[in-house]
Each structure stands twice: as structure tokens, then as C-alpha cells.
C-alpha positions in Angstrom: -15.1 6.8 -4.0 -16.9 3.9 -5.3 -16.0 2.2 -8.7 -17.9 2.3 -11.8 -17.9 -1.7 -12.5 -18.1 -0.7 -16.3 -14.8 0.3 -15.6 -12.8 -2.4 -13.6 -10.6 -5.0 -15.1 -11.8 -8.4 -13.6 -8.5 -10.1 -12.5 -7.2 -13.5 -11.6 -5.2 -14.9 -9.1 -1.6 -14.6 -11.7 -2.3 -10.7 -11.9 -3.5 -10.4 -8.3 0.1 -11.8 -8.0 1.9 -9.5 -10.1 -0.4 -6.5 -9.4 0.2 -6.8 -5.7 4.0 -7.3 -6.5 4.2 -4.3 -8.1 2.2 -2.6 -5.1 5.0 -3.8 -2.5 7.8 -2.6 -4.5 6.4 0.6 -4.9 5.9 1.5 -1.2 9.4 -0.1 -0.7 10.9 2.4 -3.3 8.9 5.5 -2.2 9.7 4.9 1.6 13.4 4.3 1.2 13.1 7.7 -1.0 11.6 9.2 1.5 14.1 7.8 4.1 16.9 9.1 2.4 15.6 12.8 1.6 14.4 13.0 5.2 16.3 10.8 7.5 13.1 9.5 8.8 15.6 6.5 10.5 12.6 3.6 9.0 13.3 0.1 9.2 11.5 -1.4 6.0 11.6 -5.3 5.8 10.0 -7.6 3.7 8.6 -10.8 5.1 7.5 -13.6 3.2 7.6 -11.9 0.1 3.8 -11.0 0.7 4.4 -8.6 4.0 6.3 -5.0 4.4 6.9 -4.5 7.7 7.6 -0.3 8.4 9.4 0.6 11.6 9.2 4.5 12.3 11.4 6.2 14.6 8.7 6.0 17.6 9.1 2.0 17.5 5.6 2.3 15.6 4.9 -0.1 12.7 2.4 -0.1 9.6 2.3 -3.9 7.8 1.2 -4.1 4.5 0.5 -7.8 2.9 -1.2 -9.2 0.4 -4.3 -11.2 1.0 -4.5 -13.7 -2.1 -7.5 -15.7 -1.5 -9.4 -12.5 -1.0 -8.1 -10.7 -3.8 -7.4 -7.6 -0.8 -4.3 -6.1 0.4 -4.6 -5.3 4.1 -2.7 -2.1 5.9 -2.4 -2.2 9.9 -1.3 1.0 10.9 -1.6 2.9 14.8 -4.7 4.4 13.7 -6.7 1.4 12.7 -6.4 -1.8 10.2 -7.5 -1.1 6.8 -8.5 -3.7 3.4 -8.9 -2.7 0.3 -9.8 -4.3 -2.9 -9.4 -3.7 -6.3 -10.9 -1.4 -8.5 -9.1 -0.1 -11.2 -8.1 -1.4 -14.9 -4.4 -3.0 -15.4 -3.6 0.3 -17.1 -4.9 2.7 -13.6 -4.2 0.3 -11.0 -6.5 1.6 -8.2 -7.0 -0.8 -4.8 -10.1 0.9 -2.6 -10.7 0.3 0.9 -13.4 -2.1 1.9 -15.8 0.1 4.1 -14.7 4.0 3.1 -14.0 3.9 -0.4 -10.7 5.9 0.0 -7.7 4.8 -2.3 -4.7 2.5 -0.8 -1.4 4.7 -1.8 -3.7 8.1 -0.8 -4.5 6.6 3.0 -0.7 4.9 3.3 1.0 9.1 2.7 -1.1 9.8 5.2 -0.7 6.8 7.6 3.1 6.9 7.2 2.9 11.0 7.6 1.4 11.0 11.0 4.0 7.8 12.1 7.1 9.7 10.7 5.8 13.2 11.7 6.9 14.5 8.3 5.2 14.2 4.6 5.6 11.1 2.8 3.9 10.1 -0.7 3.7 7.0 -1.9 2.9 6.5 -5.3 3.3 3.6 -7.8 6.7 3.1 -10.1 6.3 3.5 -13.1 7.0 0.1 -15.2 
């Protein structure tokens, strides 16, 4: 999935800030949901206030951090490391990975789904 450029909101570094601010909290919220209505037994820590480290029940970890200079948010999980980039409008917030196209929130359910072993979807809060 390749963006339309037409149809991306240029953004600076402030609402790279915010944006990705928003990103974190919403993978903390939907993974501590997630935790409770399954007992997936996750350690979810923030680092940094950039970096979400997730520890599954196998020991495995996905980090997710921000990547200011670059604009990128980067996602190391057991099957590979992952950077995606923005592509959306500040009304669709969409982040797109780097080489395949695929969207951020779409690739971490499934990421987090094959550590845990159970379905988990992340999605953004609403604001």
C-alpha cells in the first residue's frame, strides 16, 4: 500500500512529536486491554518516553520507539525489524513500512499475535 502524496499531510518535527505520542499510548492502552481480557501475563514498559518495551510470556520482546530525526517509528519484533514512515493526514493518521508498504498498527496485531499466541488488535485511541 503506497500513499497517494496528494493525500499526505507534510509534518514537522512538533507533530512528529505529538503524533508519535499518541502512537505509544495507543499500543500501551490496547496491550494492557488485551492483557487484562486475556491474561497474556505482558510486561509493557516505557523507556525514555520514546521506547515501549513488550515482554510476552515466552521471555520474547517487540520494541517500539520513535525515530525523530527520521521522521520513522521502528518495531523490532522475533520475526524481523520493521520502519515505517508516515503517510496519512492528521485527521487518518497512517505510518507505512519502509520497504512493504504494510500499515504499522495492522503488522504490530499481527507481530504481538504470534508472540502471545492469542489475537491481539491494536488500534489507535480515539482523542
Amino acid at each position: 500500500m503506497k500513499p497517494n502524496n496528494s493525500t499526505v499531510d507534510t509534518i514537522d518535527d512538533k507533530q512528529f512529536h505529538q503524533l508519535g505520542a499518541h502512537l505509544l499510548e495507543s499500543i500501551e492502552v490496547a496491550l494492557e486491554a488485551a492483557d487484562d481480557a486475556l491474561d497474556l501475563d505482558l510486561d509493557i514498559e516505557r523507556q525514555g518516553g520514546n521506547v515501549i518495551n513488550i515482554r510476552f510470556r515466552d521471555r520474547s520482546v517487540i520494541v517500539v520507539n520513535t525515530q525523530p530525526p527520521l521522521h520513522e517509528i521502528w518495531v523490532a519484533a522475533k520475526s524481523g525489524g520493521y520502519h515505517y514512515r508516515w503517510a496519512g493526514t492528521l485527521a487518518s493518521p497512517l505510518w507505512l513500512d519502509t520497504k512493504t508498504g504494510r500499515e504499522l498498527l495492522s503488522d504490530l496485531s499481527t507481530f504481538a499475535t504470534a508472540q502471545a499466541g492469542q489475537a491481539i488488535n491494536v488500534s489507535l485511541v480515539k482523542r
